[in-house]
C-alpha positions in Angstrom: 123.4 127.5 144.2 120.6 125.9 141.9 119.8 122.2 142.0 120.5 121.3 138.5 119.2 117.9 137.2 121.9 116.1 135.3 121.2 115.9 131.5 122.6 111.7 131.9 119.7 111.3 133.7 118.5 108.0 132.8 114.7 107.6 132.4 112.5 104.6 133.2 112.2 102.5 130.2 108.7 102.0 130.4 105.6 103.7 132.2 105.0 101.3 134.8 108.9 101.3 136.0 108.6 105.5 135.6 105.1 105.1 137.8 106.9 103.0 140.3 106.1 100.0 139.3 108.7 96.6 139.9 106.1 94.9 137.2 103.4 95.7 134.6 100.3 95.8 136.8 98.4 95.8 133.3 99.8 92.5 132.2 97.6 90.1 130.4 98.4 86.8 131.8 96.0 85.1 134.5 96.5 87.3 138.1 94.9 85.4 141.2 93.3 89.2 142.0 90.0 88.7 140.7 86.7 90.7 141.2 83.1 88.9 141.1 84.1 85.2 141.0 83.6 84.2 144.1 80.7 81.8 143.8 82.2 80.3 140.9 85.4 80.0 142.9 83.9 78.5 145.7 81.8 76.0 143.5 85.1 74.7 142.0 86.8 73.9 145.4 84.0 72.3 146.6 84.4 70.1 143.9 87.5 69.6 144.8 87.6 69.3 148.3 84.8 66.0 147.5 86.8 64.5 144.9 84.8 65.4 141.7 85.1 65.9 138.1 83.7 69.5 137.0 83.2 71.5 133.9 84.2 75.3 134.3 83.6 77.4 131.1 83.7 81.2 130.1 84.9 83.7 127.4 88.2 84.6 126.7 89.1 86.9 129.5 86.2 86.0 131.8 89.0 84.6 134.8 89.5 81.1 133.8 92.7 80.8 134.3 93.1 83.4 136.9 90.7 81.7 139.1 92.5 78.1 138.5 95.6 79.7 139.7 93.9 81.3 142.7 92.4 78.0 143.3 96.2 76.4 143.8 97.0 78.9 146.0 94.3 78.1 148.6 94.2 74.5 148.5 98.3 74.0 149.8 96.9 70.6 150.5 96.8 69.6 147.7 99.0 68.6 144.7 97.8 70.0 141.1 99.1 68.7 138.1 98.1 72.3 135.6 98.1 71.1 131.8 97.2 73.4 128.7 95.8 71.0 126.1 96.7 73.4 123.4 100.6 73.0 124.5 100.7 69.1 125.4 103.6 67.2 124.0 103.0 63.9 122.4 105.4 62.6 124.8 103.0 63.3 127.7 102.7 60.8 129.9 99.8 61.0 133.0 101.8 58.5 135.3 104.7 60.6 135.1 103.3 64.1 135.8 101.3 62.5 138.7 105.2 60.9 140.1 106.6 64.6 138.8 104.3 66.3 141.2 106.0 64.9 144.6 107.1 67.2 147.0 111.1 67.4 148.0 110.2 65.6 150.9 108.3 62.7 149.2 111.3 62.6 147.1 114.1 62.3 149.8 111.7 59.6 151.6 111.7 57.4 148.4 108.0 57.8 147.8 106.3 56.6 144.8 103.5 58.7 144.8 102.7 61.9 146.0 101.9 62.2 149.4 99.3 64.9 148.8 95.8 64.1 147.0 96.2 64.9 143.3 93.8 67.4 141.4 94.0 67.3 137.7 93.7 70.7 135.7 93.3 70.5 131.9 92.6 73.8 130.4 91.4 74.6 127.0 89.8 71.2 127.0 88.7 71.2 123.4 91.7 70.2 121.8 92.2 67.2 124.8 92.9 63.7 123.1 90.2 61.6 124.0 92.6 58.6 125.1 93.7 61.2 127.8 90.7 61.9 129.0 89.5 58.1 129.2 92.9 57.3 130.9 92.7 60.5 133.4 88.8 59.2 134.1 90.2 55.6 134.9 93.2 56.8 137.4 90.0 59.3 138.7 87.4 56.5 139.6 89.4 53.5 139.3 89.4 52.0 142.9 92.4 50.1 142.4 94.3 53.1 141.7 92.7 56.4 142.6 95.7 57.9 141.6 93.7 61.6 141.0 91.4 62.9 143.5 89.5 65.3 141.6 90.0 66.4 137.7 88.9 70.0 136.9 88.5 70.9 132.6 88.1 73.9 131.5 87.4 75.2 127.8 85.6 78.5 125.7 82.9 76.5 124.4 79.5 75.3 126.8 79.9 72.3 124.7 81.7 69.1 125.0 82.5 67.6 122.1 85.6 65.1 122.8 83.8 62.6 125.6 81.4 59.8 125.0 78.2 60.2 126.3 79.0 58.1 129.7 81.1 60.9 130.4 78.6 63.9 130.4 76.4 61.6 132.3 79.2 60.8 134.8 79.8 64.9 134.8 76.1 65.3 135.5 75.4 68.8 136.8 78.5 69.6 137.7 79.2 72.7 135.3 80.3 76.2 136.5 79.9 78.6 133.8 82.0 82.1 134.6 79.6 85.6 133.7 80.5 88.5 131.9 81.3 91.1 134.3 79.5 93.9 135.0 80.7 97.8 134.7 82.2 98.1 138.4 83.9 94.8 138.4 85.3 96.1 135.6 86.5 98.9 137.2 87.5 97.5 140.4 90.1 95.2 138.7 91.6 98.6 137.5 91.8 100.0 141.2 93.4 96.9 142.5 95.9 96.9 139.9 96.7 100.4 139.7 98.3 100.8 143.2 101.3 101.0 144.7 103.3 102.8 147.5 103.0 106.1 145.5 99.3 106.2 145.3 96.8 104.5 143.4 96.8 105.2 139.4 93.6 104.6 139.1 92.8 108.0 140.0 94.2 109.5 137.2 91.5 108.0 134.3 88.2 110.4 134.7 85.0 108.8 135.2 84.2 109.0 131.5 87.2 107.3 130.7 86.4 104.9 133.0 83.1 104.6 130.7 84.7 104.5 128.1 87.7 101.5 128.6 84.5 99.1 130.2 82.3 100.3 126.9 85.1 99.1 124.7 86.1 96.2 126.8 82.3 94.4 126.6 83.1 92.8 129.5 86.0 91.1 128.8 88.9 91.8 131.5 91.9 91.3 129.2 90.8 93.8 126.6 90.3 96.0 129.9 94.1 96.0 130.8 95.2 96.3 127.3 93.5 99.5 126.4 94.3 100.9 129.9 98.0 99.8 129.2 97.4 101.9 125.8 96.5 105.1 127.6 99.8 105.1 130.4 101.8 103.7 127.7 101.3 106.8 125.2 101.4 108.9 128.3 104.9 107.8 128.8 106.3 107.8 125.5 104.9 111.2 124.6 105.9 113.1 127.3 109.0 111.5 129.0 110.1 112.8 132.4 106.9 115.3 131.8 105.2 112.8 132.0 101.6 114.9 133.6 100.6 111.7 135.3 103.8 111.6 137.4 104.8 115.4 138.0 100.8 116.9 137.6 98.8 115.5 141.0 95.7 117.3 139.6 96.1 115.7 136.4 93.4 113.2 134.7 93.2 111.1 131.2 89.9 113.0 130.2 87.8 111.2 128.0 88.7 112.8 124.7 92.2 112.0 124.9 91.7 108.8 125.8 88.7 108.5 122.7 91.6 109.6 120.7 94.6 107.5 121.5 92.6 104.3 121.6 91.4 105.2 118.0 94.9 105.2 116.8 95.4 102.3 118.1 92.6 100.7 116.0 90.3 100.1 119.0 86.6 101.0 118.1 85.2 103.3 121.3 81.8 103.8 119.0 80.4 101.5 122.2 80.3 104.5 124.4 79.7 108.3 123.4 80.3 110.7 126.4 77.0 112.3 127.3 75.9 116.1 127.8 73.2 116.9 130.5 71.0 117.7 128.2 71.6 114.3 126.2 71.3 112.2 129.3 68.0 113.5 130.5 66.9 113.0 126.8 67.6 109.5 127.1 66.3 109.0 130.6 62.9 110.2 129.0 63.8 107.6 126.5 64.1 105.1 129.2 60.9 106.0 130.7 58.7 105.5 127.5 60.1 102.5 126.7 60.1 100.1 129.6 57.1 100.2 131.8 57.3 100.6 135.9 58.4 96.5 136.7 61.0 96.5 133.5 62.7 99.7 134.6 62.8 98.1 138.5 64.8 94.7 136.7 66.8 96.9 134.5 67.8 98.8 137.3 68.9 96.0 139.6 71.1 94.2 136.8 72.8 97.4 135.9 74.4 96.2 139.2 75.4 92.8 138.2 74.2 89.6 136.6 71.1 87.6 138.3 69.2 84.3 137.2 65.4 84.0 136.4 64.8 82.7 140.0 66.8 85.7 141.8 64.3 88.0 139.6 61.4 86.2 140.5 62.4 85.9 144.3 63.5 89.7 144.3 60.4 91.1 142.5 57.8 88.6 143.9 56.6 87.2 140.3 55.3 84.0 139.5 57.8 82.2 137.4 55.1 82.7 134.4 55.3 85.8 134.8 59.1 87.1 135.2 59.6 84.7 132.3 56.9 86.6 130.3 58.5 89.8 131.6 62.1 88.9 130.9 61.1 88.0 126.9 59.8 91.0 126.4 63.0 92.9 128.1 65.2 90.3 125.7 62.7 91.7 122.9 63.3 95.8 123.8 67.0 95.3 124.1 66.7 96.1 127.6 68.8 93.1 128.5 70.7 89.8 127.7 72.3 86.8 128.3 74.9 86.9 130.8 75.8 83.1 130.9 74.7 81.0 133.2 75.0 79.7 137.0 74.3 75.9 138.1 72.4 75.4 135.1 70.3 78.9 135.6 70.3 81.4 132.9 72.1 84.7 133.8 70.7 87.9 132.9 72.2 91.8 132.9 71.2 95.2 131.6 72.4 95.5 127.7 74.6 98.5 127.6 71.9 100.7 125.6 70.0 100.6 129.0 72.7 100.9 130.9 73.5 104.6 128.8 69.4 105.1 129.5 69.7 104.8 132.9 72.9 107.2 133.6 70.7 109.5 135.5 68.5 107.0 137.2 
């Protein structure tokens, strides 16, 4: 007698639940699984751990929040009191988050204050009130009080525009600026998400389409889930129970498709153009004539990832004369640029015209 599958069936309501999935791998808000922070990361708790104030900035989507979160996790030491400036009520009041952020037992004991060193988190930082950030400075460095241990903001901009000038001179050097990632970071988030006990999805996007979601991303992580969420979401909807990504093993998104149904969905994949032989060795000719032997040497190692002028200098064994000479006229070719900056140091990495050049490399 033939299995017959019941035509009640009831099918997963969305692809990551059909895929096996409990929740969307691909969601958007900050994950502590991130890829290429770990300087920065480390920076920030050493700040911490001696009772600092810091500056962490980056692009929407560079890890900001992720890493904050991660941070928490690590330090169980300590007790973080996590405000969004963007989202503070007028009725916030410092004293009480800092007595809301006892433990049980420093409750049941009748303490007044947490038992745990304090660490102050303010994120989007431009649109802090400048009486909270004097009165978050004095329970910071007050020695009567000392209420916080360490206070970490966090913002967009590189610039600080809502503290006096005492302040940025109290801050001093201590500013942590988060890079654009490069192409496999990129793509390394997407394997960590994408498994589970049936496998890892990642598998299923072709190398080009790969290309393709980092080219249209620019770097930026959260645009990375949400066009990869595009893709499995249309995948689902279209097909149903067929769905080839769950009942094909051979079966890939090829780069077409996925060109195509990130088009309809008004996402602009002009950034990367999938390549013939023929086309690539052209433009590795192309990179050739352009950029002379030492230029082709820097392009090549930051196609791996972001370095500062003194990495360059150290790696290469120029003069700082010279790799600054060197770098300008890179900047000038369009063979590379600004990829924010480290302690203070500029960050450089390969623009993504030379990264296309160098395919064959």
């Amino acid at each position: 007698m033939k299995n017959v599958v019941p035509t009640t069936m009831k099918i997963a309501n969305t692809w990551y639940a059909q895929l096996g999935f409990k929740n969307n791998p691909l969601d958007l808000r900050p994950n502590p699984k991130l890829i290429g922070l770990d300087r920065q990361e480390e920076t920030v708790i050493n700040h911490i751990l001696k009772g600092e104030i810091c500056f962490l900035n980056g692009l929407t989507g560079s890890g900001k929040s992720s890493m904050l979160m991660k941070i928490q996790r690590k330090l169980r030491g300590y007790s973080f009191i996590y405000v969004d400036a963007q989202e503070i009520p007028l009725t916030f009041d410092i004293d009480e988050a800092i007595k809301d952020s006892r433990t049980l037992i420093d409750k049941i004991r009748l303490r007044k204050a947490p038992s745990k060193p304090v660490v102050l988190i303010i994120d989007e930082f431009q649109a802090t009130s400048p009486n909270l950030v004097l009165e978050a400075r004095a329970k910071w460095e007050n020695p009567e009080e000392q209420k916080i241990k360490a206070i970490v903001f966090a913002q967009i901009s590189k610039q600080l525009k809502n503290v006096t000038p005492a302040f940025k001179e109290r801050l001093g050097n201590r500013m942590i600026g988060l890079p654009t990632m490069d192409d496999s970071e990129m793509k390394e988030i997407l394997r960590l998400r994408l498994e589970n006990k049936n496998g890892n999805y990642y598998n299923r996007l072709h190398n080009e389409t790969l290309n393709l979601l980092v080219a249209c991303a620019d770097g930026n992580p959260r645009r990375l889930l949400e066009y990869t969420d595009i893709l499995f979401d249309f995948h689902h909807r279209k097909f149903g129970e067929h769905n080839p990504i769950l009942t094909n093993r051979g079966y890939l998104i090829n780069y077409y498709g996925a060109r195509d149904i990130l088009r309809a969905n008004k996402v602009n994949t002009d950034s990367y153009v999938f390549l013939s032989p023929e086309e690539k060795a052209r433009g590795l000719e192309e990179f050739n004539s352009r950029f002379n032997k030492t230029e082709r040497s820097i392009i090549s190692t930051l196609v791996k990832g972001p370095k500062t002028t003194a990495d360059l200098a150290k790696a290469f064994g120029l003069g700082k004369k010279t790799i600054q000479g060197t770098l300008a006229a890179l900047k000038k070719k369009k063979g590379i640029e600004k990829a924010g900056k480290y302690q203070g140091q500029q960050l450089w990495q390969a623009s993504p015209h030379a990264k296309r050049l160098t395919v064959n490399e």
